[in-house]
N, C-alpha and C positions, 0 to 999 in steps of 0.2 A: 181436241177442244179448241174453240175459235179464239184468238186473243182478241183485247179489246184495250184501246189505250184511251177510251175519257172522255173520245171525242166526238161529236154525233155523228159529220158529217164525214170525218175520215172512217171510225168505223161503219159506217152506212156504206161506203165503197171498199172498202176490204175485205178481203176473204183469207184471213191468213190466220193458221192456227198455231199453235204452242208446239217446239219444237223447230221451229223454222230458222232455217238463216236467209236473208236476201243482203241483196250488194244494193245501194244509194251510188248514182254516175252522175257526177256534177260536174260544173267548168275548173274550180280549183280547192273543193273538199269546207270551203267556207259557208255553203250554199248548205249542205247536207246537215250542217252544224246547226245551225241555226235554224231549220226547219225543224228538228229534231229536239232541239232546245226548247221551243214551243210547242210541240206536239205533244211532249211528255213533262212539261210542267204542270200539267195539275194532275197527271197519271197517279194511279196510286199503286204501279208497279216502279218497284224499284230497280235501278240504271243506273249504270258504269258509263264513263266512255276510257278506254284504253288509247293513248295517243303518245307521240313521241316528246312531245310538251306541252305547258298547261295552257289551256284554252279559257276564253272569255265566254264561259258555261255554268249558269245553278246545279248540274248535275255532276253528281262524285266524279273523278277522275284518275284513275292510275298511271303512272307514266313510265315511259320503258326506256329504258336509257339506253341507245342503240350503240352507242361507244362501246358497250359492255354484252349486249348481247347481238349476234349477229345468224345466228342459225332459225330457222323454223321448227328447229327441234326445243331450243330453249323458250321460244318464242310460245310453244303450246305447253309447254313445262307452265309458265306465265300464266296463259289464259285456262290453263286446268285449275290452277290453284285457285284464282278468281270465280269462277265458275263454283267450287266448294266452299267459299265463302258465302256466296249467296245463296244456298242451299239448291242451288240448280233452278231458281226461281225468277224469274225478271230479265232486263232487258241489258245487253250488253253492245255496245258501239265501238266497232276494229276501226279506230281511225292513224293505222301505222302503214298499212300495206305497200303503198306510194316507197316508204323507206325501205321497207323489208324485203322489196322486191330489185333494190339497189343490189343489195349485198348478196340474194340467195337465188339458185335459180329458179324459174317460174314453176316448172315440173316439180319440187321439194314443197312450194308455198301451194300449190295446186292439192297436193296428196295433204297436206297439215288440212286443209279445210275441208276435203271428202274425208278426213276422219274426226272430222268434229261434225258432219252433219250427220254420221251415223252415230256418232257419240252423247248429241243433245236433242235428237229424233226423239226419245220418249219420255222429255222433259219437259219443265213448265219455262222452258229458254227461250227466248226469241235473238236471234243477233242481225245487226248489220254490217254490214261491210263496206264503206267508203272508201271509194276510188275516183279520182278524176278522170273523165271521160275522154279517151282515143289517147292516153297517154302511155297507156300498155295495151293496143287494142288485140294483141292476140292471146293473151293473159284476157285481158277481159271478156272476149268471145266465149274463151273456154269455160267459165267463172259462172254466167251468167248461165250456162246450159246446164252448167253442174246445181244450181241453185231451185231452191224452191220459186225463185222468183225476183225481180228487179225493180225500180223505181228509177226513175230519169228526171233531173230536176234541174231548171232554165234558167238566167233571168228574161224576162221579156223586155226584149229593144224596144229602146225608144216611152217606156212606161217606167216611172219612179214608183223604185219599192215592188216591183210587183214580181213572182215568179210564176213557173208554171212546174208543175209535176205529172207523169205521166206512170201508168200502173204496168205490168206485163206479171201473168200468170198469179198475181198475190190477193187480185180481185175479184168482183163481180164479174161474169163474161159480159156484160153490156158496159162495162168501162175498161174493160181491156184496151189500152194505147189512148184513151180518150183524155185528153190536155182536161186537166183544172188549172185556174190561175187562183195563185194565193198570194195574201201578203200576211206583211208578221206587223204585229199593233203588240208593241212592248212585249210582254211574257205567251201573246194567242197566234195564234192561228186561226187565220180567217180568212177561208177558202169560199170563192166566188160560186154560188148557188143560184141558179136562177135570174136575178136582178142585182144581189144584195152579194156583200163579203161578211160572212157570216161561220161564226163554229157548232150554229147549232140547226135541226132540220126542220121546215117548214112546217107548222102546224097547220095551216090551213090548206085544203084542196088546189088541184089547178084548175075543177070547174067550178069553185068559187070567187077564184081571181079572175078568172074569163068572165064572172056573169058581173061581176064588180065593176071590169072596165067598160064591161059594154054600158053598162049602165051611166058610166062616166061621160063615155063617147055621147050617148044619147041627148045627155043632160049638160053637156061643154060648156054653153054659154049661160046658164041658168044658177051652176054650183059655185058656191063657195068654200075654199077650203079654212078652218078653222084647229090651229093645233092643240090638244088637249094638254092641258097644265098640270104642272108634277107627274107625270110620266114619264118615270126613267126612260131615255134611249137606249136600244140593244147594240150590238157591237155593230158599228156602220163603216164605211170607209170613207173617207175624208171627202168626196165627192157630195156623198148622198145626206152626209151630216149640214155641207154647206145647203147642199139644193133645199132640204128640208129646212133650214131655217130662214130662205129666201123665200120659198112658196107657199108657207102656210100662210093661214090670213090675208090669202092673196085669190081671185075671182079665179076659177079655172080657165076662163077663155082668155085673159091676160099670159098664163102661162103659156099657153096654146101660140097664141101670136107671138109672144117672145120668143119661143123655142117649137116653131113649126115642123122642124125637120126630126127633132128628136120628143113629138108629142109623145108617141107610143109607147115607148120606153116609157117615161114620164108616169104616163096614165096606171103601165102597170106596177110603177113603184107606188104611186098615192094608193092604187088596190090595197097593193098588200099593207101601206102604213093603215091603210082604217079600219081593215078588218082584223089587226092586232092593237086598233085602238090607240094609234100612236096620233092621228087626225082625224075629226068628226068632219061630216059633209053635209052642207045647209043649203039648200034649195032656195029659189027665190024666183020672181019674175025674169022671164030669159031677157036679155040685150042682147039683138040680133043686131050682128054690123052689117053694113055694107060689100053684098055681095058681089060688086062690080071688082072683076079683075084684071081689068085692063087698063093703065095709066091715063089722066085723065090730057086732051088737047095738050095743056099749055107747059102739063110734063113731059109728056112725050118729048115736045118741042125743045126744053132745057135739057134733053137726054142727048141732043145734037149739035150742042153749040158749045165752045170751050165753055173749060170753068169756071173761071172768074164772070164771064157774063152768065151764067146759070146758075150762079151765088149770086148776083144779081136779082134772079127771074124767082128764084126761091123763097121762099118769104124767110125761113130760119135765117138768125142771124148765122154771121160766120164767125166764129170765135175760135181763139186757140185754147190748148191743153199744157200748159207749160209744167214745169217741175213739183210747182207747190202741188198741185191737182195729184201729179200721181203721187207727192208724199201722202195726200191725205188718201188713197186709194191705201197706202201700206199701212197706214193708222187705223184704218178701217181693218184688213184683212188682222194686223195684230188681235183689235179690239175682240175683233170677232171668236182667234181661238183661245184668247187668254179667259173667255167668257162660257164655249157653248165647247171646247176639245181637251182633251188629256192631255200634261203635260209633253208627253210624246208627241206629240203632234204639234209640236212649234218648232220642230225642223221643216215641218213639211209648207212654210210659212210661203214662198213661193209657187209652190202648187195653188195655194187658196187664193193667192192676190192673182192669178191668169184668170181663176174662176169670176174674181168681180170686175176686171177690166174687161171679159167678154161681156159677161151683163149688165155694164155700162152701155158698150157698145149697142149691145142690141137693143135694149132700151133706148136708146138715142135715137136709132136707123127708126124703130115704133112710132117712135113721137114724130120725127119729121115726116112723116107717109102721115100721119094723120091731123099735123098742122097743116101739110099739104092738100087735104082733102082729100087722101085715099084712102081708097078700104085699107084694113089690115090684113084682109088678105089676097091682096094683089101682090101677083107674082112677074118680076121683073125678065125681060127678055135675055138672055146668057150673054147675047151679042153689045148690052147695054155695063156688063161688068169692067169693063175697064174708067169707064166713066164714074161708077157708082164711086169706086173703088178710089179715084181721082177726088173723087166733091166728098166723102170719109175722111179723108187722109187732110184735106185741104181744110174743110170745117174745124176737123177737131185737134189739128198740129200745123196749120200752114204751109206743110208739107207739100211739094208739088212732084208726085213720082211718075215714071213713064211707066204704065201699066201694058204688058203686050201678051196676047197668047204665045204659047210658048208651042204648048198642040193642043189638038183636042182637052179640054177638059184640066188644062195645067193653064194656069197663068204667073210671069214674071212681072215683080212689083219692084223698080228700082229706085233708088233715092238716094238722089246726092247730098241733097243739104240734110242728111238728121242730124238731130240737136242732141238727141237720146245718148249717144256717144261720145259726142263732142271731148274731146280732152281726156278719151277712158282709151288703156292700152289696156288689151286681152286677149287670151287665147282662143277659146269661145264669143259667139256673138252675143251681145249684149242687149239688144232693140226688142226681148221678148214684149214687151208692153204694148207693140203696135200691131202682136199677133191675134192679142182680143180683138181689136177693133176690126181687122180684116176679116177674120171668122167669125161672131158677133154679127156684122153690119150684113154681108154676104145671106150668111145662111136668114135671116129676118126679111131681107129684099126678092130672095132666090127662092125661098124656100126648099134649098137643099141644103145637103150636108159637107162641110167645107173643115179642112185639114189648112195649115199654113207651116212653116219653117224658114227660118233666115238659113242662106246658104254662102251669105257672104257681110262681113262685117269691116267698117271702116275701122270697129280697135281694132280690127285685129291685122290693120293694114293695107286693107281693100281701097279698091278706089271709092268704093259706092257703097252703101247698104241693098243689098238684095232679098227678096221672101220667095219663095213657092209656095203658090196659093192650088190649091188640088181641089176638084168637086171628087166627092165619095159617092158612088153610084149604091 
């Protein structure tokens, strides 16, 4: 009989029946906790976790005092009794093994669990078994062959909050080894489907969202998007909660120009918010822009001559960005989740303030291509980014950095004078706020996809502030 734990989208990719044990292989056993924590918080099977002390978990807990007990023979003495207290019914969590496998040899702790897999084979039991990954890897080899099946769970580098899981033998064979990324939103799980972090499965077709976007595509400059009022939102992920509350009531070919690299994407998230009714779409007379893509004479011209004379030739003023500007950027990102996010989500207060200092930026980089009398969709020459990059930095911070290719397709942005850090000592670099504008300004000018990271900071004792700026092919 197939178990099922509550949840759409994890049982949709499971194939795991009653009876089962599988081992959970994480970085250091905290990982497996907490996915597990959320997984089966609204389960209506009941769960143990058995651990060698008490954890920061809603689910019961037994704890095994290993001072006292040291064999794998008292150790299943423990888990038999457990197991007949829940009438042999529900979910139980070995999160001791790590310890067990201190004191006992691996061949003892190996035979204890081939005789609980023959022993809860035709029971309504499911267990897990937590172990950190390559820390016993020939215990674990062996473990993992003996088992009905395994799970492997990640953080993913360089992404806050987010992990990845991975299935062997417990699932569907089309997602056998295949990566989900999930993240945990307070008590859910909410595993990346499609476009969306979601715990629940798609109601609508994919060739209703194909004919939605085409439709979109068709109609770019003509729609406007408009958000429907009192509409509970569904569980979103901090990204799509902000995007969605930047883009509605906003022209779709505005979005388009601001975010040309990442329309697509884009397109097929408005599908799916309309056809669950989350945004209605109003048609109008199109406004077709200017389909000249090539900078016009006297640009060109200012794209070859230092900066300060091309701030000059420019008609936008030049102005700085000083402090107060980006306090009211954190006033703003505050305003934003104490208004429109859970309280959970006011850790994640620096994720949302890079989201508005990009689309500052690119907002800004829009408006000057069209003060200047460009189309908005001219696309600037690669060879012309070190400049762009220069007269960005220069406008909007007075900043003057030596921008150089580094190779193909990497550029070095260095800067001696920032202010960003001035008088701050740190371990980490500090100047994240001028990573919007580089990515922001770039990908609106370039029309591609651009990545940024500081690699070197004056708190932290550098000579210089330095970014790698990367096009994403």
């Amino acid at each position: 009989m197939k178990f099922l734990f509550g949840h759409e989208v994890i049982d949709h990719i499971t194939d795991l029946n009653k009876g089962a044990v599988v081992s959970i292989l994480d970085e250091n056993r905290y990982e497996s906790i907490l996915f597990l924590n959320a997984l089966l918080a609204k389960s209506r099977v009941k769960a143990v976790i058995i651990s060698p002390n008490e954890l920061k978990s809603p689910l019961p807990q037994e704890i095994i005092e290993f001072d006292r007990i040291t064999t794998a023979t008292e150790v299943n003495l423990l888990v038999s009794n457990i197991r007949e207290s829940m009438n042999n019914e529900g979910v139980i969590v070995h999160n001791y093994l790590h310890y067990l496998l201190l004191k006992e040899d691996e061949s003892q702790v190996l035979k204890m669990i081939e005789f609980w897999i023959s022993k809860i084979s035709k029971t309504r039991m499911v267990e897990f078994i937590i172990l950190p990954k390559g820390t016993f890897p020939s215990f674990e080899k062996k473990l993992n062959n003996l088992l009905n099946g395994y799970i492997e769970i990640k953080i993913k580098p360089g992404l806050r909050n987010q992990y990845s899981l991975r299935m062997f033998r417990i699932c569907k064979p089309e997602y056998h080894g295949e990566e989900f990324v999930y993240i945990l939103d307070g008590n859910r799980l909410l595993v990346k489907w499609g476009d969306e972090f979601t715990e629940y499965l798609p109601k609508e077709s994919e060739e209703e969202i194909k004919k939605k976007i085409e439709f979109l595509k068709n109609n770019i400059f003509s729609i406007k998007l408009e958000r429907v009022v009192n509409k509970p939102l569904p569980s979103m992920s901090t990204f799509d909660k902000w995007l969605y509350a930047q883009t509605t009531d906003m022209p779709l070919s505005y979005i388009y120009f601001l975010y040309p690299e990442k329309i697509d994407d884009f397109l097929r998230k408005i599908a799916v918010w309309n056809l669950r009714g989350l945004v209605s779409i109003k048609t109008g007379t199109p406004t077709i822009p200017d389909k000249r893509l090539n900078l016009r004479l006297r640009n060109k011209l200012a794209m070859k001559i230092p900066t300060p004379i091309a701030l000059f030739f420019l008609k936008k003023r030049g102005s700085t960005v000083p402090f107060e500007v980006y306090n009211m950027i954190r006033k703003a990102s505050a305003f934003y989740i104490s208004t429109r996010s859970s309280g959970e989500e006011t850790e994640e207060l620096e994720e949302v303030e890079q989201y508005f200092q990009e689309y500052a930026a690119r907002e800004t980089a829009l408006k000057t291509l069209l003060e200047n009398k460009e189309s908005p969709l001219t696309r600037f020459d690669l060879k012309d980014l070190p400049k762009v990059l220069s007269l960005s930095l220069f406008y909007g911070y007075r900043l003057k950095p030596k921008v150089y290719e580094k190779e193909k397709g990497k550029w070095i942005i260095d800067i001696e004078n920032c202010f960003i850090c001035k008088n701050i000592k740190s371990e980490k670099p500090t100047c994240e706020l001028l990573i919007g504008t580089m990515v922001g300004g770039c990908a609106v000018t370039f029309k591609a996809k651009f990545t940024a990271k500081e690699i070197e900071c004056k708190a932290k004792g550098d000579q210089s502030c330095k970014f790698l700026l990367e096009m994403v092919e």
